[in-house]
C-alpha positions as CSV (number, residue, x, y, z in Angstrom):
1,X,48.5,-71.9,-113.1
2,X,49.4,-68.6,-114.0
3,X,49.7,-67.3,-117.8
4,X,53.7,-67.9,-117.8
5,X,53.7,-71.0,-116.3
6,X,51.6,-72.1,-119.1
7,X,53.5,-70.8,-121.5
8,X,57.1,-72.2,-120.5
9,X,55.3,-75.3,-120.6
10,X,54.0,-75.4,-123.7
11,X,57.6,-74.0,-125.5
12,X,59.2,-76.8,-123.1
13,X,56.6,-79.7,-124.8
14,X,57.2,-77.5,-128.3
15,X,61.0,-77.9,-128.0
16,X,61.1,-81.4,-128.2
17,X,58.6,-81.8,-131.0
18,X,60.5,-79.0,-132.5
19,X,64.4,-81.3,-132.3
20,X,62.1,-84.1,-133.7
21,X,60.9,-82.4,-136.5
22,X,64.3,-81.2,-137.4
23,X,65.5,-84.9,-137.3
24,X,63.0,-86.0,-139.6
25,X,63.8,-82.7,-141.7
26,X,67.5,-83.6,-141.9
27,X,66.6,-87.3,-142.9
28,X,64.6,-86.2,-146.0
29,X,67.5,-83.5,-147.2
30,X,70.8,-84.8,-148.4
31,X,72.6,-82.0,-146.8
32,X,72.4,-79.5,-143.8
33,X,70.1,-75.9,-144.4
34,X,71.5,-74.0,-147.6
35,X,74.5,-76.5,-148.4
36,X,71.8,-78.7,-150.7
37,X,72.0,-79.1,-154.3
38,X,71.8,-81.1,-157.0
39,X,74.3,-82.3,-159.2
40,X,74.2,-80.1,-161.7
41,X,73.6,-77.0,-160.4
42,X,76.1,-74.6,-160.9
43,X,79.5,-74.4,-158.5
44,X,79.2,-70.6,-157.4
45,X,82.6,-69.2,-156.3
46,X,83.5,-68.6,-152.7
47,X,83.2,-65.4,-151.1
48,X,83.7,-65.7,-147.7
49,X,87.1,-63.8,-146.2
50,X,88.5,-63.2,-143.1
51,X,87.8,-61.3,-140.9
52,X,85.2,-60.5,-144.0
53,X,84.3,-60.2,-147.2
54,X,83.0,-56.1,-146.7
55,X,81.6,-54.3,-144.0
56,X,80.0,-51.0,-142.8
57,X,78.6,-48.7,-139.9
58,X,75.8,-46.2,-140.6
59,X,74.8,-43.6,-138.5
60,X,70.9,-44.8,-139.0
61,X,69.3,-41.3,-138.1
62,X,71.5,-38.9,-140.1
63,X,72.5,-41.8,-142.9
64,X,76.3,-40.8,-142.3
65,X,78.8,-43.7,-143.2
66,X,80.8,-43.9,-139.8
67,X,83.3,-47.2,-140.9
68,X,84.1,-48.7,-144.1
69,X,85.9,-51.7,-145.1
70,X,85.3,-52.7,-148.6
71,X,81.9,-52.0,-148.4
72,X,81.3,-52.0,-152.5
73,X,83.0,-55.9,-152.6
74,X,80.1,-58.2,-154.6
75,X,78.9,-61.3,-152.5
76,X,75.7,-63.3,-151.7
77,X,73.9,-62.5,-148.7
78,X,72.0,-65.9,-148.0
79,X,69.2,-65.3,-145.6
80,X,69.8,-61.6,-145.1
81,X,68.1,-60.8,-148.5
82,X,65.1,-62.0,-146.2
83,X,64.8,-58.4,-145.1
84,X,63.7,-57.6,-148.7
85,X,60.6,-59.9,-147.9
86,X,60.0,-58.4,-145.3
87,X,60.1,-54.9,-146.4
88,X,57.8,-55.8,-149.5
89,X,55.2,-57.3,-147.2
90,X,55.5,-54.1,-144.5
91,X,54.9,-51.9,-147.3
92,X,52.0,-53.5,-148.8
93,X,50.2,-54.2,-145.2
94,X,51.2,-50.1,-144.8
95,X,49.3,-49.7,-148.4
96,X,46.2,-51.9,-147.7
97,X,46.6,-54.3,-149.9
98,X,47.0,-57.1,-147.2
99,X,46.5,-57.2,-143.5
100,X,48.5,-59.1,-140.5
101,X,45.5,-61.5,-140.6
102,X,45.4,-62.4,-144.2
103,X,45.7,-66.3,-144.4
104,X,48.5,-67.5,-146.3
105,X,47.5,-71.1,-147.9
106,X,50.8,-73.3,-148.2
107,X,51.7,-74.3,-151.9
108,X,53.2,-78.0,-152.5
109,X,55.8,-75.9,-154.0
110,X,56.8,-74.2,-150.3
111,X,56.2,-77.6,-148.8
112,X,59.1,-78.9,-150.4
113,X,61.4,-75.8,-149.7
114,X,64.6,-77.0,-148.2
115,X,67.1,-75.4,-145.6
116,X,65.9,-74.2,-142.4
117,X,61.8,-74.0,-142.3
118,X,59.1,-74.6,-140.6
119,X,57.8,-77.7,-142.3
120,X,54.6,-76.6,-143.8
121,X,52.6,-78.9,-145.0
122,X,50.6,-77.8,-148.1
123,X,47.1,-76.5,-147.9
124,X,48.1,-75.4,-144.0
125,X,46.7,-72.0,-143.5
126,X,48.5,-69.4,-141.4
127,X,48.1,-65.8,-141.4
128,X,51.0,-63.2,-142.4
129,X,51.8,-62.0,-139.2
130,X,52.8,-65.6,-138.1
131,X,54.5,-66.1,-141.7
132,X,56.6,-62.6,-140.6
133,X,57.7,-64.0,-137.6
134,X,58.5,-67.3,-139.2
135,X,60.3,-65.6,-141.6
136,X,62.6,-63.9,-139.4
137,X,62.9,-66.0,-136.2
138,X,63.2,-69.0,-137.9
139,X,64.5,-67.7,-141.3
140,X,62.3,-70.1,-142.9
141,X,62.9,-70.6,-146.7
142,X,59.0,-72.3,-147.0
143,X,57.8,-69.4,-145.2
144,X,59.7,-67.3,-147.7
145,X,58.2,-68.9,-150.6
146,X,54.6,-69.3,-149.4
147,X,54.7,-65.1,-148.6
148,X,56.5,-64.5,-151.9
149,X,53.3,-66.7,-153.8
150,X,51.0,-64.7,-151.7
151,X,52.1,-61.1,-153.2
152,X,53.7,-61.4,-156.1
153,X,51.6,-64.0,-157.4
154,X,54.5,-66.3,-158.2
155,X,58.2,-66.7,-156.8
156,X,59.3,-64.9,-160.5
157,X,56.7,-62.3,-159.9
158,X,58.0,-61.5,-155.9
159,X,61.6,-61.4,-157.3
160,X,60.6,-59.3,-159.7
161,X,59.4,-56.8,-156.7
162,X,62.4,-57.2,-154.7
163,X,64.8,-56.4,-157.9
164,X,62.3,-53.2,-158.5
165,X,62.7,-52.4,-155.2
166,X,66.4,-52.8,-154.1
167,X,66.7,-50.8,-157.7
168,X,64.1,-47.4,-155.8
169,X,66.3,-47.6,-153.0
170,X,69.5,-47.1,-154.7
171,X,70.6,-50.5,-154.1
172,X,72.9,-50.5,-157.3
173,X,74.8,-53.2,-156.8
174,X,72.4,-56.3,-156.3
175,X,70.6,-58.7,-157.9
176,X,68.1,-61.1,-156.3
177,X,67.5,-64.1,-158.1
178,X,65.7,-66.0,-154.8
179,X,62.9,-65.0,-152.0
180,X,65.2,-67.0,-149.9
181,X,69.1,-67.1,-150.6
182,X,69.6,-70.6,-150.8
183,X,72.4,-71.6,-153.3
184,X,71.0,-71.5,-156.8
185,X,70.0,-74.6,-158.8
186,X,70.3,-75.7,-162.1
187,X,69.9,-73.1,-164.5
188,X,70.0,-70.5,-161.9
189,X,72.0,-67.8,-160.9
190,X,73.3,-66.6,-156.9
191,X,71.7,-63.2,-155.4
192,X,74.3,-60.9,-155.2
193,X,74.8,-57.9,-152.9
194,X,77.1,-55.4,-151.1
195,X,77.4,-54.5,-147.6
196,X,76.3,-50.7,-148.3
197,X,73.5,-51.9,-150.3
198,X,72.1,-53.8,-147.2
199,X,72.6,-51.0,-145.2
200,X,70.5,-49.3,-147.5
201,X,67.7,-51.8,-146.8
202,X,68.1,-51.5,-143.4
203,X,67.7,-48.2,-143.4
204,X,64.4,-48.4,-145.0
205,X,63.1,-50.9,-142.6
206,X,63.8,-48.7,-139.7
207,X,60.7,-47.1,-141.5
208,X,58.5,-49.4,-140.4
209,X,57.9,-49.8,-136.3
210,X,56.9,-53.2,-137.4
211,X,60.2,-53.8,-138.5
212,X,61.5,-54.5,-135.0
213,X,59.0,-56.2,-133.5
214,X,59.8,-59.3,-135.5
215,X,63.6,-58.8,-136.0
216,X,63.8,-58.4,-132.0
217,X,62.1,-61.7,-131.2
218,X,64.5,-64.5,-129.8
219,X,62.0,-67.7,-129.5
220,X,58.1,-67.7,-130.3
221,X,56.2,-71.4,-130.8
222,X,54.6,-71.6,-134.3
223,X,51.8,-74.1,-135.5
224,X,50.3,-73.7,-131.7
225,X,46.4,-74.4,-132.6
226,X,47.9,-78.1,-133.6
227,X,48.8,-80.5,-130.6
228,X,51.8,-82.3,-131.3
229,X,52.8,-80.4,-134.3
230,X,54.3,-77.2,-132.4
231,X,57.6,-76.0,-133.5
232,X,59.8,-73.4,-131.0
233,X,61.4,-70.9,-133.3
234,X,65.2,-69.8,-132.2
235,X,66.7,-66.8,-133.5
236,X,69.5,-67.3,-135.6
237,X,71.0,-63.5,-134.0
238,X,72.9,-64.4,-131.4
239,X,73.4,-60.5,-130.5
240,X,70.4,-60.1,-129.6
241,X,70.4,-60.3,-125.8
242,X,74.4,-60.6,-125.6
243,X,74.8,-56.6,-127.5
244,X,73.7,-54.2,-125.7
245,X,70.6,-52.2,-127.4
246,X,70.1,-54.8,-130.3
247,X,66.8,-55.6,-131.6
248,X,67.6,-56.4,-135.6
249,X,68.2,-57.6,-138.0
250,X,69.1,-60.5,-139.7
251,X,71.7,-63.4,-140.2
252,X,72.6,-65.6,-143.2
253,X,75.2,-68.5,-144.4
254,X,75.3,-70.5,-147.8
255,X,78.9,-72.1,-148.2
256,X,80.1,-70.1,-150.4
257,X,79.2,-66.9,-148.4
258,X,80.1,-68.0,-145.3
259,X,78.3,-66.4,-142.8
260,X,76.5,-62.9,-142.8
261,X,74.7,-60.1,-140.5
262,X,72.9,-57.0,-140.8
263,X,72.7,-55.6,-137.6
264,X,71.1,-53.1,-136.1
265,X,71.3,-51.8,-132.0
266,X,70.4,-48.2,-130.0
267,X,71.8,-46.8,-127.3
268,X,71.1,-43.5,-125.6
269,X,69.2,-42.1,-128.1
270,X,71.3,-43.4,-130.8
271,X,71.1,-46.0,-133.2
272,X,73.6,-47.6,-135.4
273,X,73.4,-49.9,-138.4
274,X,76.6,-52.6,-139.2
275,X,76.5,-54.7,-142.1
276,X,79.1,-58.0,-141.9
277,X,78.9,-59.7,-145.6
278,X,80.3,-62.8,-145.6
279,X,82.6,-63.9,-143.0
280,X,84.4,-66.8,-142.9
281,X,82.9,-68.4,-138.9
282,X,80.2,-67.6,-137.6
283,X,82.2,-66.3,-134.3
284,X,84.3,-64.1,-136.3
285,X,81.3,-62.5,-138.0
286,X,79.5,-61.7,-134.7
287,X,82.4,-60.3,-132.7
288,X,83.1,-58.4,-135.6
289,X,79.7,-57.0,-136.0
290,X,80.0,-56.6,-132.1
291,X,82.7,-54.7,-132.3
292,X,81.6,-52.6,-135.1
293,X,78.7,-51.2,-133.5
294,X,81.2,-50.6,-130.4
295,X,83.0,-48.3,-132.9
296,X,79.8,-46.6,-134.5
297,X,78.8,-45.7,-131.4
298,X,82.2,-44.3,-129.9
299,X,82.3,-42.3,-132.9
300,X,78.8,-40.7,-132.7
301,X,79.3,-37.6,-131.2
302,X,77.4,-34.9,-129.6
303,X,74.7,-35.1,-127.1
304,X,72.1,-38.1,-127.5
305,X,69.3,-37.4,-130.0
306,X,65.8,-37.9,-129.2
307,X,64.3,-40.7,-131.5
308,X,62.3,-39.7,-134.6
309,X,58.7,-39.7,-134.2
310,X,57.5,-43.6,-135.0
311,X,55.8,-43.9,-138.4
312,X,52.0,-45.1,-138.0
313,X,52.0,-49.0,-136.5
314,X,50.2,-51.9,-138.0
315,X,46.8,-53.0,-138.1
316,X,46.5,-55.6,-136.4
């Protein structure tokens, strides 16, 4: 049996383990991934517009702004504030302070993380290059949490990092108040963000060759050393595969928000960075973002540029 047989087998026997696991998930939480909360905690308001709430394309090797739309309007980015955990952990991998093959022990506290996850169970070990991929295949909030105890010590001490951070990169107008951008609870406050502060994120990932080796990935199982317990991570980016040249980056929804993208695709030598912040369907927000990077790159001109030299990889 060769090594790709093998493999479609094992996500086709993961798949269904997967459905049941996100059965059982949905049983235990009163409502579907980011809509949860309790009573009390605070009514946010809505954010989400049609065709959106800001938007804009960036020219990703010169920095040059090549569309606009409201791209200063405040809203929360749900899941897309992910890319902030992820740029934390690059950077500290990149600085030696952890490796891909650190283990990551689960906290009760990420067990019971809500949303979309993984379902890790606490004192499960994996190492950070599974949690990355978790993170943003799966956009799993326990993942988020369990990585965020990991380097910053505490959930409060990883926020504190990724407010330090977005504030280095020029990234004026947010505020993170989450490692995951679920809806805030009681006592809490949303994370708030702009669509050219993402795109100032984005930017800096593009840093990392790392960067799109998760961001790219479509399906990968996770928990494979246990039988039965399996999950088949799906991408949440439906561009990928369906725009030409993508490989990145992110996608989000709370209710309020609606739904969210930073995108990323290059063609031809070219690369182009769109940021959709808070659409109103999820449709609407990817054939904007489609159409978006169809006008970045129709207004790039010249002949194509040879990509930058990559930065150093990974350790693996």
């Amino acid at each position: 049996m060769s090594a790709s047989t093998r493999m479609k087998q094992l996500v086709g026997k993961a798949a269904v383990v997967g459905l049941g696991l996100w059965l059982v998930g949905l049983a235990a939480t009163p409502k579907a991934a980011g809509t949860a909360q309790a009573a009390n905690a605070p009514r946010i308001p809505r954010t989400a517009r049609d065709p959106y709430l800001g938007a804009l394309v960036v020219d990703a090797g010169s920095g040059r702004v090549l569309f606009e739309d409201h791209a200063d309007a405040k809203g929360y980015p749900a899941s897309v504030l992910k890319l902030m955990d992820l740029l934390i952990c690059l950077e500290k991998i990149e600085q030696r302070q952890i490796s891909l093959q650190d283990p990551v022990t689960v906290s009760a506290k990420a067990s019971h993380t809500g949303g979309s996850r993984v379902w890790l169970a606490e004192k499960e070990s994996f190492t950070v290059d599974e949690m990355l991929y978790a993170l943003m295949v799966q956009s799993a909030n326990d993942v988020a949490v369990a990585l965020a105890e990991k380097l910053g010590g505490s959930t409060e001490g990883f926020v504190e990092l990724m407010n330090r951070r977005a504030k280095e990169l020029g990234m004026t107008d947010t505020v993170f108040h989450s490692v995951h951008g679920l809806p805030p609870g009681a006592g809490q406050q949303p994370d708030v963000t702009t669509a050219r502060d993402l795109s100032r994120l984005c930017a800096e990932l593009l840093k990392h060759p790392d960067t799109l080796r998760y961001t790219s990935t479509r399906q990968r199982p996770f928990r494979t050393n246990v039988p039965g317990k399996t999950v088949v991570m799906l991408t949440h980016n439906h561009l990928l595969g369906h725009l030409e040249g993508c490989d990145g980056f992110k996608t989000g929804w709370i209710a309020a928000a609606g739904y969210s993208i930073a995108v990323t695709a290059a063609r031809h030598g070219q690369r182009v960075i769109v940021v959709v912040l808070d659409s109103t369907t999820r449709p609407l927000r990817d054939a904007k973002a489609a159409e978006l990077a169809a006008k970045g790159f129709a207004l790039l001109s010249g002949s194509p540029r040879p990509a930058p030299a990559p930065a150093r990889k990974l350790a693996r």
